[in-house]
N, C-alpha and C positions, 0 to 999 in steps of 0.2 A: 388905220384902225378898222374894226368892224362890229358888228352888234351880233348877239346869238342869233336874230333871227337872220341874218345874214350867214353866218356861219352855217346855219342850217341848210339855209338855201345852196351853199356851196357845197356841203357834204352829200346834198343829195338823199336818194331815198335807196335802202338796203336792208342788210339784214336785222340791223339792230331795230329801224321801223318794225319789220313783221313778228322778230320777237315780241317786243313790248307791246303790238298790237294783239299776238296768242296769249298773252299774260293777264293781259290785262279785262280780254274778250272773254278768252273760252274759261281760264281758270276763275277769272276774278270776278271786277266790277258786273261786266251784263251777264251773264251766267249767275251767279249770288245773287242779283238785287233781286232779279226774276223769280227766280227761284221762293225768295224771302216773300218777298210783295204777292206773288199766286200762293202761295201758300196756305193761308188765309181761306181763299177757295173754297181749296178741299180739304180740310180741316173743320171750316164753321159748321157743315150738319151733323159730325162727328161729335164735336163737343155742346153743341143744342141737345142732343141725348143724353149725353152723359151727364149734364151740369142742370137740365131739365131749365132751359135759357128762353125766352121770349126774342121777337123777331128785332127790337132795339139791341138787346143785350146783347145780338150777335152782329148787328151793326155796328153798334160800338167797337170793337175788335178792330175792324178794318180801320174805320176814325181814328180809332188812339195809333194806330203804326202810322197813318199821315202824318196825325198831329205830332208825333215824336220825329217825323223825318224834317217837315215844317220848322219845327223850332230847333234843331240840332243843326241843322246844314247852315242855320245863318253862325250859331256858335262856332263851329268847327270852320265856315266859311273864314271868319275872323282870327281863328287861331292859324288855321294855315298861312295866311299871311305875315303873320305874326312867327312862328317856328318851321315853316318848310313844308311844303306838299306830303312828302316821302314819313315821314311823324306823325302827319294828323292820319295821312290815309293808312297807315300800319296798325293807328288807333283805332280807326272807325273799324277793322278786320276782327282784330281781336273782340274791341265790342261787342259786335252784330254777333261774330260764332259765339263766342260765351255766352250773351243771352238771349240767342236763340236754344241754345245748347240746354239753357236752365230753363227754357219753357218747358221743354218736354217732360219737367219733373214734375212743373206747376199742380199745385194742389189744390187750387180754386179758382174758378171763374175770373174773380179780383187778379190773382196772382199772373194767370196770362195775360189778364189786358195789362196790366202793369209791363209785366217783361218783354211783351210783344210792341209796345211804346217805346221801350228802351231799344229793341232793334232795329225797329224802325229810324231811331238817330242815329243807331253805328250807319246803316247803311247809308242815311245822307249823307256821310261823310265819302264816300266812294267818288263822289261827284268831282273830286280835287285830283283826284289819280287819273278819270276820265277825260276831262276836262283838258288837262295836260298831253296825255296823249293823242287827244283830237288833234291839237294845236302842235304837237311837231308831228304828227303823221300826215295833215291837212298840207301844211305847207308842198310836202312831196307828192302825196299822192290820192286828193281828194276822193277818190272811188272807195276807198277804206274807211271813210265814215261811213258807208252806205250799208258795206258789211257788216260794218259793229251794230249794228240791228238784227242780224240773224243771230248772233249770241243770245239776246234778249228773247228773242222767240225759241231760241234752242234750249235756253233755260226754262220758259214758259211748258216748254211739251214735255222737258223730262220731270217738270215735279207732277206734274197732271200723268204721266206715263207710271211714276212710281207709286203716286197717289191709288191706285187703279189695281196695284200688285201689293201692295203693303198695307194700305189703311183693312182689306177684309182680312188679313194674313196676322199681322205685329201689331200692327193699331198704330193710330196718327202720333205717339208718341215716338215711335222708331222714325218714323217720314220724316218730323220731325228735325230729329238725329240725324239722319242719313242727306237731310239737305243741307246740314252745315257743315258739309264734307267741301265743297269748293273754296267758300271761303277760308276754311282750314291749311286747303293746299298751296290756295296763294301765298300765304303767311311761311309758308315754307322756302318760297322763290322769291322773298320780297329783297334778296342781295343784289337781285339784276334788274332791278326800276332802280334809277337814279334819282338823284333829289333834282328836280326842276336846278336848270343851268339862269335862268330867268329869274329865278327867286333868288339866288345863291349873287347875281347881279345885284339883283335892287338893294342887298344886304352888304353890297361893298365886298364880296367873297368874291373876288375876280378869279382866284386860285381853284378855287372847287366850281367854278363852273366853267373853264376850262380846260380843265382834268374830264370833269361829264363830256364837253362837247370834241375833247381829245381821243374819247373813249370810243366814241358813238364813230367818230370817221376811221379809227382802227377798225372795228368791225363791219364797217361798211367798207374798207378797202381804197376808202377817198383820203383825198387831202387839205387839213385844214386851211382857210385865208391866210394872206401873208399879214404881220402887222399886229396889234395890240386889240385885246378884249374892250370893247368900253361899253357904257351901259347907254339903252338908247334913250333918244332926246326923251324925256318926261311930259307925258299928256294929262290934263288935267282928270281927273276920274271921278265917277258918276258918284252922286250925293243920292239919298234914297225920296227927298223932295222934289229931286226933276223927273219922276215916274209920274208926278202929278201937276207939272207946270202944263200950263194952256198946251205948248205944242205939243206934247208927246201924254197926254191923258187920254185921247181917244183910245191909242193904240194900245196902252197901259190897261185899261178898262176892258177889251176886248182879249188882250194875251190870260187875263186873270181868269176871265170870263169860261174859255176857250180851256185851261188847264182846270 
């Protein structure tokens, strides 16, 4: 018998890695989140003028997209486990571009913090597709998490790049529009992310994840372990009370601190 991450380990690291790493880097997750999250930026002295805003009122802005990413990621965090990686994070896409999409029409102050709250949860949800693919890209070839950081900075220089040509040109309404163009595209490619082979285990789907980790060494040119799928041994999983048990409150207190 063998478990997926052993499967993986035997497949090796190849083309299907680098896809789902360009997928999920340049189009999707860190390209979009950036994009979303600097946004904000060059945006707030734009709408301080128009909306005739106080220095709160445009702090709040940035607050309400945490607070909306804060409280959605634990939601979505629990549905994904509940329905599958590949569903929540196709959700959280659609989301975020739709109301990102409907900011740009926003007709008040209220209406953007409102809608810009709401994107800020689609994009927590991104977290479940990343996440995932750290964790079979990691196994193969650690030096590509270090990359999926220049996406995020690649994101970060082109909304601030566009920011620069458009906001004096179209107005922050088009910038807008024009930066919910990534996540849009993802949504167009989301046939070739698989649903986590890990989750499709823990759900007793031996068959579809399988098929995923059958698929992933076709195109990588490798060949699967001999012997039968089975799910690996069960470890016991963290309760949100031992972030604040004696041993591990220090470093609980300092990580919260620190973010």
């Amino acid at each position: 018998t063998f478990t997926v991450e052993e499967a993986v380990e035997t497949i090796g690291f190849g083309r299907f890695h680098i896809m789902l790493f360009l997928i999920m880097g340049s189009t999707g997750a860190s390209v979009a989140e950036a994009m979303e999250i600097m946004l904000i930026a060059v945006v707030s002295p734009l709408i301080r003028c128009e909306w005739q805003l106080q220095d709160w009122q445009v702090a709040l802005v940035t607050t309400m997209v945490f607070f909306g990413y804060m409280v959605f990621s634990i939601v979505l965090g629990l549905l994904a486990d509940r329905y599958g990686r590949w569903k929540i994070l196709l959700l959280s896409f659609l989301w975020a571009s739709y109301f990102s999409l409907l900011t740009s029409f926003a007709p008040s102050y209220i209406w953007f913090v409102f809608l810009r709250a709401m994107v800020g949860g689609g994009v927590s949800g991104h977290a479940q597709g990343r996440e995932e693919n750290k964790q079979l890209v990691a196994i193969c070839f650690n030096l590509f998490l270090s990359l999926g950081k220049v996406f995020w900075l690649a994101g970060s220089l082109l909304i601030i790049g566009l920011a620069s040509v458009v906001n004096p040109t179209i107005g922050w309404r088009w910038l807008i529009r024009i930066a919910s163009i990534p996540g849009i595209f993802l949504i167009l490619v989301f046939k070739f992310i698989p649903e986590s082979a890990r989750y499709n285990v823990s759900t007793g789907n031996m068959v579809a994840a399988l098929a995923t980790l059958q698929k992933i060494a076709k195109m990588n040119g490798a060949a699967m372990p001999e012997g039968m799928l089975r799910e690996s041994s069960k470890e016991r999983r963290g309760r949100f009370k031992d972030l604040i048990h004696p041993k591990y409150l220090r470093t609980t207190l300092q990580i919260w601190i620190i973010w």
